[in-house]
BALOBA-1460 file (C-alpha; in Angstrom, 3 decimals):
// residues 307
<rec num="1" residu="x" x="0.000" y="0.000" z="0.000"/>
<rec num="2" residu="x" x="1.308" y="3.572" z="-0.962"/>
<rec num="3" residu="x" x="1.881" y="5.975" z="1.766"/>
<rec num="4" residu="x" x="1.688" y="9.807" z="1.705"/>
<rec num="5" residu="x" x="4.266" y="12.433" z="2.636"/>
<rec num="6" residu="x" x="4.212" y="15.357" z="5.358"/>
<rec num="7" residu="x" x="2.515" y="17.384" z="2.661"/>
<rec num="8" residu="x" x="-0.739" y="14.999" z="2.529"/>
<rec num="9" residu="x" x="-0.519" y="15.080" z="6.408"/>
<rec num="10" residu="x" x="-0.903" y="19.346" z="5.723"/>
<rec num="11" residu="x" x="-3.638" y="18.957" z="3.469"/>
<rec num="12" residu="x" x="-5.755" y="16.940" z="6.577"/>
<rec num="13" residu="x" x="-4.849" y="19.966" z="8.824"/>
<rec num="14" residu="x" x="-6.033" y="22.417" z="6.326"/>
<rec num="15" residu="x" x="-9.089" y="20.889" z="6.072"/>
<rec num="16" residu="x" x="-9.830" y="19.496" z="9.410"/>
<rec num="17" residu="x" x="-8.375" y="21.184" z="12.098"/>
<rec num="18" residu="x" x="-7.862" y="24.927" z="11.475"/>
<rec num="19" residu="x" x="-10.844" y="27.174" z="12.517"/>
<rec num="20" residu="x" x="-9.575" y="30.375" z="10.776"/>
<rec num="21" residu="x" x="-9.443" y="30.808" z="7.166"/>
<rec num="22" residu="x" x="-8.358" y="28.210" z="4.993"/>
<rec num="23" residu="x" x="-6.448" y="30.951" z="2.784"/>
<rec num="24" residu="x" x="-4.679" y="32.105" z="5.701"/>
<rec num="25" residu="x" x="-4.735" y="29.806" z="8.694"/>
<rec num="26" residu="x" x="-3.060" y="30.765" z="12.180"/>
<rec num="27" residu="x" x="0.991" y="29.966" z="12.037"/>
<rec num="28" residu="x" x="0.375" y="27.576" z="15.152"/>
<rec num="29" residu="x" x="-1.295" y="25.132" z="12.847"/>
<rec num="30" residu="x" x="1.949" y="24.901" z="10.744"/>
<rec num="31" residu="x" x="3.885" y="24.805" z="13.807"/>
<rec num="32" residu="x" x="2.022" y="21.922" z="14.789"/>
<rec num="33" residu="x" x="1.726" y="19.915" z="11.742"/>
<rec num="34" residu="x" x="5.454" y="20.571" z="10.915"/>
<rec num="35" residu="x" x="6.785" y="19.153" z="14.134"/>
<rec num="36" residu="x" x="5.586" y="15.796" z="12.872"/>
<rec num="37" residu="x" x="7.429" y="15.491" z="9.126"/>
<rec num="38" residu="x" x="7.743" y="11.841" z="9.656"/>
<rec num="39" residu="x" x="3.839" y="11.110" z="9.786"/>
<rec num="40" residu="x" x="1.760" y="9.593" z="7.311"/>
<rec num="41" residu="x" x="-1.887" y="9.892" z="6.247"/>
<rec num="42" residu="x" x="-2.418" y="6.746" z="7.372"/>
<rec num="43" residu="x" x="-0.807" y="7.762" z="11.147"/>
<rec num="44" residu="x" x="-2.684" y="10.349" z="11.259"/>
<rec num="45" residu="x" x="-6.365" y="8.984" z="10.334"/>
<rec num="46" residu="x" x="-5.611" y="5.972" z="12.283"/>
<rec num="47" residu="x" x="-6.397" y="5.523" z="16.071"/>
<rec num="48" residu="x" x="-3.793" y="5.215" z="18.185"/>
<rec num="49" residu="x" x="-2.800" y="1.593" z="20.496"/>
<rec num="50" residu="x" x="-5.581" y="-0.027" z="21.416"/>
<rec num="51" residu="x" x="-6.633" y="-1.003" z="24.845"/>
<rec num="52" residu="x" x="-9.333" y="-4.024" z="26.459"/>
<rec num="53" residu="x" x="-10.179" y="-0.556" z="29.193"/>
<rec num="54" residu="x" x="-9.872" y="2.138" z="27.122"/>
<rec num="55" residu="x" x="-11.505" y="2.773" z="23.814"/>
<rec num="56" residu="x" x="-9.247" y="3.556" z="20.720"/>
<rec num="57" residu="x" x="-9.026" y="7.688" z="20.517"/>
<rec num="58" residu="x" x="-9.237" y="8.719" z="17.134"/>
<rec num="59" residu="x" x="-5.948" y="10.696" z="15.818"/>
<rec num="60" residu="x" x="-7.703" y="13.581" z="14.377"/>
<rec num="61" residu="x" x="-9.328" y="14.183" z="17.799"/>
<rec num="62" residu="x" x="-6.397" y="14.312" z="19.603"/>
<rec num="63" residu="x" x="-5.078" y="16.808" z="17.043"/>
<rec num="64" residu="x" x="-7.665" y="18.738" z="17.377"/>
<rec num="65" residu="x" x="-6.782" y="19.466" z="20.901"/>
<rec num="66" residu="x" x="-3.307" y="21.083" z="20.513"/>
<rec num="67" residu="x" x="-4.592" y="23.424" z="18.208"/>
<rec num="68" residu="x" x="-5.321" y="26.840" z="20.129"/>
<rec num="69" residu="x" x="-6.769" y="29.041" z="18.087"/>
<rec num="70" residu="x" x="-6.641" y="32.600" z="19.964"/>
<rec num="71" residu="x" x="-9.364" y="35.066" z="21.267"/>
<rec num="72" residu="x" x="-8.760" y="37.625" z="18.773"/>
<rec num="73" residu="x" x="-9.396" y="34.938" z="15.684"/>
<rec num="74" residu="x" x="-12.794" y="34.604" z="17.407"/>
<rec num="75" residu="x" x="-13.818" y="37.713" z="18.027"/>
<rec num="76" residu="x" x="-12.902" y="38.634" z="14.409"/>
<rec num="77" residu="x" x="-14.806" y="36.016" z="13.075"/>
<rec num="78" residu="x" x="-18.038" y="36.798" z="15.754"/>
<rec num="79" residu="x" x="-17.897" y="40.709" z="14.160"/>
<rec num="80" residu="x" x="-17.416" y="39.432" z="10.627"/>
<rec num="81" residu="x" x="-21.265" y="37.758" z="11.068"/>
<rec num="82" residu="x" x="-22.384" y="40.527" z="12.755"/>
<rec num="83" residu="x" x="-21.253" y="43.339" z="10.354"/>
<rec num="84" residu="x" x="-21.996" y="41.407" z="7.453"/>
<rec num="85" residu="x" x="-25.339" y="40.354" z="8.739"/>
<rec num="86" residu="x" x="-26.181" y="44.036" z="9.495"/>
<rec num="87" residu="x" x="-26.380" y="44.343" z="13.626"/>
<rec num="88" residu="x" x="-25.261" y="47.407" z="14.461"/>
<rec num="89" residu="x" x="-25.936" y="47.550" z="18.033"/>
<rec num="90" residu="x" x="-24.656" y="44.277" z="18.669"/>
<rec num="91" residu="x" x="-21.356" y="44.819" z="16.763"/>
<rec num="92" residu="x" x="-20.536" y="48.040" z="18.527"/>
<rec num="93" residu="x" x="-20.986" y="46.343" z="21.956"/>
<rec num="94" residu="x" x="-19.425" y="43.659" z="21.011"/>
<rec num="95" residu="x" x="-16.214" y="45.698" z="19.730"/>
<rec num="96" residu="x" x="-16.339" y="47.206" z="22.987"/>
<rec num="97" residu="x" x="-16.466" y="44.176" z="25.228"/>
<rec num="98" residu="x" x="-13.954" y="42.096" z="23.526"/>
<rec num="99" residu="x" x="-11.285" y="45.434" z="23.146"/>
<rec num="100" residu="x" x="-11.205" y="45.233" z="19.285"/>
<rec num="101" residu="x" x="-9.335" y="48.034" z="18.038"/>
<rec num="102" residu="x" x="-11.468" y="47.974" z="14.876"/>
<rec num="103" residu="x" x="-14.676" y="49.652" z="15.628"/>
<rec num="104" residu="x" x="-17.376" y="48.781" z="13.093"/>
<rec num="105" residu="x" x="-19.163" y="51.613" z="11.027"/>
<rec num="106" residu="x" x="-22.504" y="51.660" z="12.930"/>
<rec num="107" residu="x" x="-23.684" y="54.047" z="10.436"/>
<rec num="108" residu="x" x="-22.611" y="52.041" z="7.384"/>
<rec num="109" residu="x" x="-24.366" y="48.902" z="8.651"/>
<rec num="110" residu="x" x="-27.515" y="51.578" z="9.954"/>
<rec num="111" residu="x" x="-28.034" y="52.183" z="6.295"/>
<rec num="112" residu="x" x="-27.722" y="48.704" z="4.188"/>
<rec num="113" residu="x" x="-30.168" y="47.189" z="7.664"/>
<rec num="114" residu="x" x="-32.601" y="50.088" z="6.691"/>
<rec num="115" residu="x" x="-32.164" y="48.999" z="2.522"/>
<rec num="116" residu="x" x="-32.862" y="45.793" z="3.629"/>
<rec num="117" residu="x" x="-36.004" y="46.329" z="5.886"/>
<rec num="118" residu="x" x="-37.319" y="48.864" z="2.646"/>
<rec num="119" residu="x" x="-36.954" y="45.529" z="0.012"/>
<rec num="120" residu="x" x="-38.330" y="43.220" z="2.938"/>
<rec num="121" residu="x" x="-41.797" y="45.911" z="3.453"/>
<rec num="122" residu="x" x="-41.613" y="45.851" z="-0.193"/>
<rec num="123" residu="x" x="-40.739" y="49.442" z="-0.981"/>
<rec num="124" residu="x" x="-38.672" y="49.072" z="-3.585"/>
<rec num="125" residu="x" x="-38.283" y="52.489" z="-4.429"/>
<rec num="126" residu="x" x="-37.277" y="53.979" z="-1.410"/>
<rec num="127" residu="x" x="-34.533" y="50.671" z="-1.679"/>
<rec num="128" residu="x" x="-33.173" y="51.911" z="-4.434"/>
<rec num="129" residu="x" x="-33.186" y="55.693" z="-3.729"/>
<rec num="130" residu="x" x="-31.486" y="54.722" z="-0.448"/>
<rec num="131" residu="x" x="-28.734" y="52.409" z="-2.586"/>
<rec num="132" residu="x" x="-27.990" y="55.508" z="-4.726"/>
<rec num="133" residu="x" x="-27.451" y="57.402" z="-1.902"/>
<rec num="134" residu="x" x="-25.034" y="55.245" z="0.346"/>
<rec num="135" residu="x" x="-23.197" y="54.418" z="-3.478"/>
<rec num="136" residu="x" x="-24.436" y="55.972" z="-6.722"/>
<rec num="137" residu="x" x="-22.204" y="53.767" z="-9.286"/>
<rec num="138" residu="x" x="-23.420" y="50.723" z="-7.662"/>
<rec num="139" residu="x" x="-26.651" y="50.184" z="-9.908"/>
<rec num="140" residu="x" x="-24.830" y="51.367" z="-13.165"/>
<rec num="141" residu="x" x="-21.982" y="49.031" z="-12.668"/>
<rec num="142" residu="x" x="-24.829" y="45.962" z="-12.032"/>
<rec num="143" residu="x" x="-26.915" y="45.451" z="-14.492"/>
<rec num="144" residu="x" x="-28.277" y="42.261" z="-13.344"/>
<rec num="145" residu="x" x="-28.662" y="43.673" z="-9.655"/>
<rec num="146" residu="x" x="-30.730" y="46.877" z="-10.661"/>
<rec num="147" residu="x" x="-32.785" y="44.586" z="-13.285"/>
<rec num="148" residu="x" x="-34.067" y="42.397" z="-10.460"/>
<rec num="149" residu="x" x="-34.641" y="45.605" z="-8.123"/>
<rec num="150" residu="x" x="-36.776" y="46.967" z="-10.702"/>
<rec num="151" residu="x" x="-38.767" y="43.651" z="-11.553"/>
<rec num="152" residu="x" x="-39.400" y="43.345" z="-7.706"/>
<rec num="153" residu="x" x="-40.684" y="46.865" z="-8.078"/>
<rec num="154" residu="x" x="-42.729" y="45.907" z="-10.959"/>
<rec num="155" residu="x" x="-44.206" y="43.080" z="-8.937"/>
<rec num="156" residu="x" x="-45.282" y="45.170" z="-6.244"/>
<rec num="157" residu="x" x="-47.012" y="47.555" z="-8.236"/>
<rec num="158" residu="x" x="-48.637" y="44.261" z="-9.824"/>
<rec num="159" residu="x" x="-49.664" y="43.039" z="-6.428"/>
<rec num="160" residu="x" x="-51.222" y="46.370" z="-5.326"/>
<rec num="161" residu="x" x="-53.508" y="46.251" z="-9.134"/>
<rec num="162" residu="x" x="-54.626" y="42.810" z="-8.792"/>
<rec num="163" residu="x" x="-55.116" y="43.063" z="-5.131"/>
<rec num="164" residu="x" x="-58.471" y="43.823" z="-5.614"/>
<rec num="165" residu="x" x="-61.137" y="42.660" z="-9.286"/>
<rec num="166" residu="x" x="-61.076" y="46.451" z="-10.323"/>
<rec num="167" residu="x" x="-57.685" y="47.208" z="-9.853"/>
<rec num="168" residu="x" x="-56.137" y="49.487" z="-12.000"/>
<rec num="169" residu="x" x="-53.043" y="48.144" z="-13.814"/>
<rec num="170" residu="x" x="-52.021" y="51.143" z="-15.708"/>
<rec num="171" residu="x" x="-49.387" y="52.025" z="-13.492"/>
<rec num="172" residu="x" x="-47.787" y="48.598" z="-13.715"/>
<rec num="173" residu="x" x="-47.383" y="48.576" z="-17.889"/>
<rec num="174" residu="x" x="-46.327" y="52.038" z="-17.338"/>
<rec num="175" residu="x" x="-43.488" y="51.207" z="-15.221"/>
<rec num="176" residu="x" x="-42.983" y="47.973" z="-17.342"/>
<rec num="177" residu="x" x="-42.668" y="50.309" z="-20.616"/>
<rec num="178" residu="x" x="-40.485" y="52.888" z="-19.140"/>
<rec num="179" residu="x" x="-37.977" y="51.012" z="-17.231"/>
<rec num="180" residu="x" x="-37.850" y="47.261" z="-18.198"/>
<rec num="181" residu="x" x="-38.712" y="46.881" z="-21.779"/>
<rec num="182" residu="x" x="-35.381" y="48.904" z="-22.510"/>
<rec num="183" residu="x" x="-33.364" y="46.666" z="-20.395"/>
<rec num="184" residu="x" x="-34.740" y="43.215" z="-21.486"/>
<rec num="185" residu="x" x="-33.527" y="42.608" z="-24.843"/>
<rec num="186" residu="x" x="-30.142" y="43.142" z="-23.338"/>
<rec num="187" residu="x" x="-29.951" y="39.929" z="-21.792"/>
<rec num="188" residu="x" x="-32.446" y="36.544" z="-22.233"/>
<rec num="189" residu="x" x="-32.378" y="36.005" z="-18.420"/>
<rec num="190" residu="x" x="-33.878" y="39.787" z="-18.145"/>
<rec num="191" residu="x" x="-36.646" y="39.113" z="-21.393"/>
<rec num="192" residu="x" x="-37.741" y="35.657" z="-19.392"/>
<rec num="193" residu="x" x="-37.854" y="36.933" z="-15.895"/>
<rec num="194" residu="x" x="-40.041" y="40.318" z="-17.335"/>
<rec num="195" residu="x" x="-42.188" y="37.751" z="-19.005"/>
<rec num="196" residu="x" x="-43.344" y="35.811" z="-16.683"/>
<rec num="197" residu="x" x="-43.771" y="38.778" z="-14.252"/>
<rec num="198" residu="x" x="-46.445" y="40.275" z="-16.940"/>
<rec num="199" residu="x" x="-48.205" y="37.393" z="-16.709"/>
<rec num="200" residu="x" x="-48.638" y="37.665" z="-13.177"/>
<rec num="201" residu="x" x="-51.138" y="40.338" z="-15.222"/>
<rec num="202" residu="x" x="-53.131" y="37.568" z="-17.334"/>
<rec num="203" residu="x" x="-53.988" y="34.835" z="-14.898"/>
<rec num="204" residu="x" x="-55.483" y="34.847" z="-11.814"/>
<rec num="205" residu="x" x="-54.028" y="34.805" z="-8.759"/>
<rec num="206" residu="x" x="-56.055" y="31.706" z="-7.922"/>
<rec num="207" residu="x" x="-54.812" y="30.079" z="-11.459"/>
<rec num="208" residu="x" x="-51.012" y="30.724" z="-11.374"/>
<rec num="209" residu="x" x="-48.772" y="28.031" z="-11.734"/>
<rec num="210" residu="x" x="-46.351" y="27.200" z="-9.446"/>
<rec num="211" residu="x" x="-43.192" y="29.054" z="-11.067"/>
<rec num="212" residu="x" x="-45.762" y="32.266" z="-11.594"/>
<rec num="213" residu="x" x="-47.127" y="31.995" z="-7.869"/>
<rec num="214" residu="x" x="-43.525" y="32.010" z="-6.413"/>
<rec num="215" residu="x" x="-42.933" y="35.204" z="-7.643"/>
<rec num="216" residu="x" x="-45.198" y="36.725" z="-5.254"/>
<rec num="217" residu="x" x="-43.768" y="34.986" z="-2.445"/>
<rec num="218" residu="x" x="-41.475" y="36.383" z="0.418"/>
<rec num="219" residu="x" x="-38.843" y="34.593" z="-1.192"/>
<rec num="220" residu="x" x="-38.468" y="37.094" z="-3.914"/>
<rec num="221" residu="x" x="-38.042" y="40.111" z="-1.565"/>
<rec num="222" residu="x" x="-35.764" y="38.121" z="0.341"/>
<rec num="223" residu="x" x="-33.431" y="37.158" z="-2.079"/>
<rec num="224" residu="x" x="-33.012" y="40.319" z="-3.826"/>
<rec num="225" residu="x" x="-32.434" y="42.033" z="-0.590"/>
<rec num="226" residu="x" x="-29.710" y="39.383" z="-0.031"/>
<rec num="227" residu="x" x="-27.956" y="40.391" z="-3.119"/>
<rec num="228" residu="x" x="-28.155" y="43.804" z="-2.126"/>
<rec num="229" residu="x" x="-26.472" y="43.319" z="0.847"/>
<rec num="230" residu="x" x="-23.563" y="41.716" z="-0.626"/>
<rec num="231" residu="x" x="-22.953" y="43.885" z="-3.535"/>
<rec num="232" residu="x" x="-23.016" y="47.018" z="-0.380"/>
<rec num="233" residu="x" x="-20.618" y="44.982" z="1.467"/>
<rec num="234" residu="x" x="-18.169" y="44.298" z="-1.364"/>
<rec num="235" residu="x" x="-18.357" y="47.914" z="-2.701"/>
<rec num="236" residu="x" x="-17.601" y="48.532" z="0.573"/>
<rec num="237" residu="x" x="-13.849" y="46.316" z="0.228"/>
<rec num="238" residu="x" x="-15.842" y="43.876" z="2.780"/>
<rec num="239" residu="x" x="-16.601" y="39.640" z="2.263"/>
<rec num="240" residu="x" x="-19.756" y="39.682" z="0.402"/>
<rec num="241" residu="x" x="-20.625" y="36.331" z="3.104"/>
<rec num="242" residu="x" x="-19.523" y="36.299" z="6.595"/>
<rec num="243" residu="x" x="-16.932" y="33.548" z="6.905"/>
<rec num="244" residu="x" x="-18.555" y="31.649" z="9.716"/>
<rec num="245" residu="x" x="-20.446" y="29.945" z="6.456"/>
<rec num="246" residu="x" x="-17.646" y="29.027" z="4.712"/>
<rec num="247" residu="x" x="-15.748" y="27.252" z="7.195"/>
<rec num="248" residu="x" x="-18.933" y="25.670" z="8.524"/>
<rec num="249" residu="x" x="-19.090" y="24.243" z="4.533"/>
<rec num="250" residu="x" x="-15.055" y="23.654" z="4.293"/>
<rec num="251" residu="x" x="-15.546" y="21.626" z="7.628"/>
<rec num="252" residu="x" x="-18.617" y="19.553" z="6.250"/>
<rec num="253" residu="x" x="-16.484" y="19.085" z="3.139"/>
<rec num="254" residu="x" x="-13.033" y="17.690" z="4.746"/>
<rec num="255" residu="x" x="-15.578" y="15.754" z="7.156"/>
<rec num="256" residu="x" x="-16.875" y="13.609" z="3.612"/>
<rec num="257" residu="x" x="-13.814" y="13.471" z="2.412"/>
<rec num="258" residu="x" x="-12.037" y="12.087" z="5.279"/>
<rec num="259" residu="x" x="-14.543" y="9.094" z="5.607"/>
<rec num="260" residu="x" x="-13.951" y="8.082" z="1.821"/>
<rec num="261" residu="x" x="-10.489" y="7.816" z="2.659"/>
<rec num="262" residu="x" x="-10.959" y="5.877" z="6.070"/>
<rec num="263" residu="x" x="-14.154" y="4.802" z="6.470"/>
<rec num="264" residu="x" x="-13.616" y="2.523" z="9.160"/>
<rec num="265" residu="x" x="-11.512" y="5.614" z="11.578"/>
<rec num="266" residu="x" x="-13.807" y="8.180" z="11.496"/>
<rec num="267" residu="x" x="-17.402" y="8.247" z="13.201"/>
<rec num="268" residu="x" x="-20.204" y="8.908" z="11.079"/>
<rec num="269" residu="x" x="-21.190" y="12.150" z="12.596"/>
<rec num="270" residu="x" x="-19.501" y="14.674" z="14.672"/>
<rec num="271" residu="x" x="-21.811" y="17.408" z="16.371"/>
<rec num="272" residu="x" x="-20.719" y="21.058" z="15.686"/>
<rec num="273" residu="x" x="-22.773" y="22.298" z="18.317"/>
<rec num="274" residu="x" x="-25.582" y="23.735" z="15.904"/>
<rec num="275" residu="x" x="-28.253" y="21.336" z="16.303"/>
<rec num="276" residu="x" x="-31.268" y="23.458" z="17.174"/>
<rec num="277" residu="x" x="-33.365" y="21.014" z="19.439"/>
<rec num="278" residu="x" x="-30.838" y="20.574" z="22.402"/>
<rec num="279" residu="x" x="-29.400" y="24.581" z="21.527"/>
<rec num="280" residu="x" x="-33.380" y="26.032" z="21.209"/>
<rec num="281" residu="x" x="-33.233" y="27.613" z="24.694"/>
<rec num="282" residu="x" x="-30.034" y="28.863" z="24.879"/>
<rec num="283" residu="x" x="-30.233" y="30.381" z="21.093"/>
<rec num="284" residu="x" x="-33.192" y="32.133" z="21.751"/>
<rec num="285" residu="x" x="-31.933" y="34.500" z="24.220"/>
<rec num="286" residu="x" x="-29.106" y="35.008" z="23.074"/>
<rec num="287" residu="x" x="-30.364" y="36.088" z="19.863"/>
<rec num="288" residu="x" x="-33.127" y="37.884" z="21.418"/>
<rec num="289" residu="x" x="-31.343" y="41.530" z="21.306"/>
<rec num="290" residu="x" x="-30.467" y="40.710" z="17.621"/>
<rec num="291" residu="x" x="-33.999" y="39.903" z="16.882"/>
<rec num="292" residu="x" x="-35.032" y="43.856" z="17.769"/>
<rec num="293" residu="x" x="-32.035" y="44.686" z="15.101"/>
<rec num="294" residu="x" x="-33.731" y="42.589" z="12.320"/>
<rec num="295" residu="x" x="-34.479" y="39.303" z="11.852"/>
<rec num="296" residu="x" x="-32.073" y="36.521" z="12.506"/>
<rec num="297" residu="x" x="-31.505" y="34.010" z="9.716"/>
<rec num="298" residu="x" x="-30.957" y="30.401" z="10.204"/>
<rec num="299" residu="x" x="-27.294" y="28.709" z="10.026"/>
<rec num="300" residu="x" x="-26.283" y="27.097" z="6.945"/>
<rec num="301" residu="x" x="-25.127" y="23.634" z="7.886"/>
<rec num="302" residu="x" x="-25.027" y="21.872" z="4.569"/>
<rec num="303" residu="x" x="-22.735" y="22.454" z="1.697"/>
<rec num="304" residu="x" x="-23.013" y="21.384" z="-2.150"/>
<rec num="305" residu="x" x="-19.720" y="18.651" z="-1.667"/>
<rec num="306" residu="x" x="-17.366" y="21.410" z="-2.803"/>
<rec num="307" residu="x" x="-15.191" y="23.837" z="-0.382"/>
């Protein structure tokens, strides 16, 4: 059987045992991982002597131990969510408690919660007035972003007309003639999203198919207010996603992986602590005071098998 050299041993650390970013992980994981240039993949997925009292301990968990990650990489990666998540109130006293040097932009985050909240109520308007305000290239330099801003738009003004049988939908194919017909033909994604919206205008709300009712879900709202948030925060020089999800996926990732190369070493689950039945007390008051900043979205705790 082949073995693998101190660099395969790295690539398990990487993936398995650092908590900080993968792209830049803290130099105490190298330190660690370094002091063993003799051990093999197989070493170090393996459990160690065996014992009739004592139950195998499994390498990686042992590992796992020695590797300290420090306060600071915490509390950096506790503001990240809360700045890019748009808490103000909890990221300023949070800066304060924890003696971070960097104070968040309360103001900054003030404004894209208050962009958000407008998309959310469904006042797309004010939305975008407010997103040429905080940064007025934003919308010229995305196409696809102001598209769907405006075809939300257009489906509010389509809910309000159909809301009642005599409606008035004049102001909807006004809007749809001034702002997206111009835009559509530039792009087959913007044509077949505009179409399907003006039908929203042909059937009745009772009759819609599936694809046609969704449009007039929550979801919609929701999703374009998502992108607005991360196009603000990477205008802005910020992660467009706080990082908490991407290690949470990295970590779900190297967990797969692992078991296809040693099935037999590794248990089938291990608990990150997230599981929301034996967590639900504790998790709500702790996000209670976040809850009266805006509302607080689940964790992501699956990944599509890729880092």
């Amino acid at each position: 059987m082949s073995t693998h050299n101190s660099d395969d041993v790295a690539q398990v650390y990487d993936l398995m045992l650092s908590t900080e970013h993968r792209a830049n992980p803290p130099t105490n994981v190298y330190a660690r991982r370094n002091a063993l240039p003799g051990l093999t993949l197989e070493d170090a997925m393996s459990s160690t002597t065996t014992s009739t009292a004592t139950p195998p301990r499994q390498a990686f968990e042992a590992l796992l131990e020695d590797v300290k990650v420090s306060k600071a990489e915490f509390n950096h990666l506790i503001m990240d969510y809360l700045v890019s998540h748009g808490y103000p109130l909890a990221a300023q006293k949070f800066a304060a408690e924890a003696n971070m040097q960097t104070v968040p932009d309360v103001d900054l985050i003030t404004q894209r919660v208050e962009i958000r909240e407008a998309i959310h109520s469904g006042d797309i308007q004010s939305a975008i007035e407010r997103i040429n305000e905080l940064n007025p290239q934003l919308l010229d330099q995305d196409s696809a972003l102001h598209f769907a801003l405006l075809r939300l738009q257009l489906v509010e003004l389509i809910r309000k007309a159909t809301a009642t049988d005599n409606g008035d939908i004049t102001p909807a194919l006004n809007f749809a003639t001034t702002h997206l017909a111009p835009r559509a033909p530039t792009n087959p994604e913007f044509l077949a999203d505009l179409e399907r919206t003006m039908a929203l205008l042909i059937f009745p709300a009772e009759n819609l198919t599936p694809p046609l009712a969704e449009i007039l879900q929550p979801s919609l709202r929701q999703e374009v207010a998502k992108r607005v948030n991360e196009a603000l925060l990477r205008s802005n020089g910020e992660r467009a996603k706080a990082t908490l999800y991407d290690l949470i996926s990295h970590r779900a990732w190297a967990h797969q992986k692992a078991q296809q190369m040693r099935k037999d070493s590794l248990p089938d689950h291990i608990d990150l602590g997230l599981d929301h039945t034996q967590n639900a007390g504790k998790s709500a008051s702790q996000n209670g005071s976040m809850a009266r900043e805006g509302s607080v979205d689940a964790m992501a705790t699956s990944w599509d098998g890729q880092p």
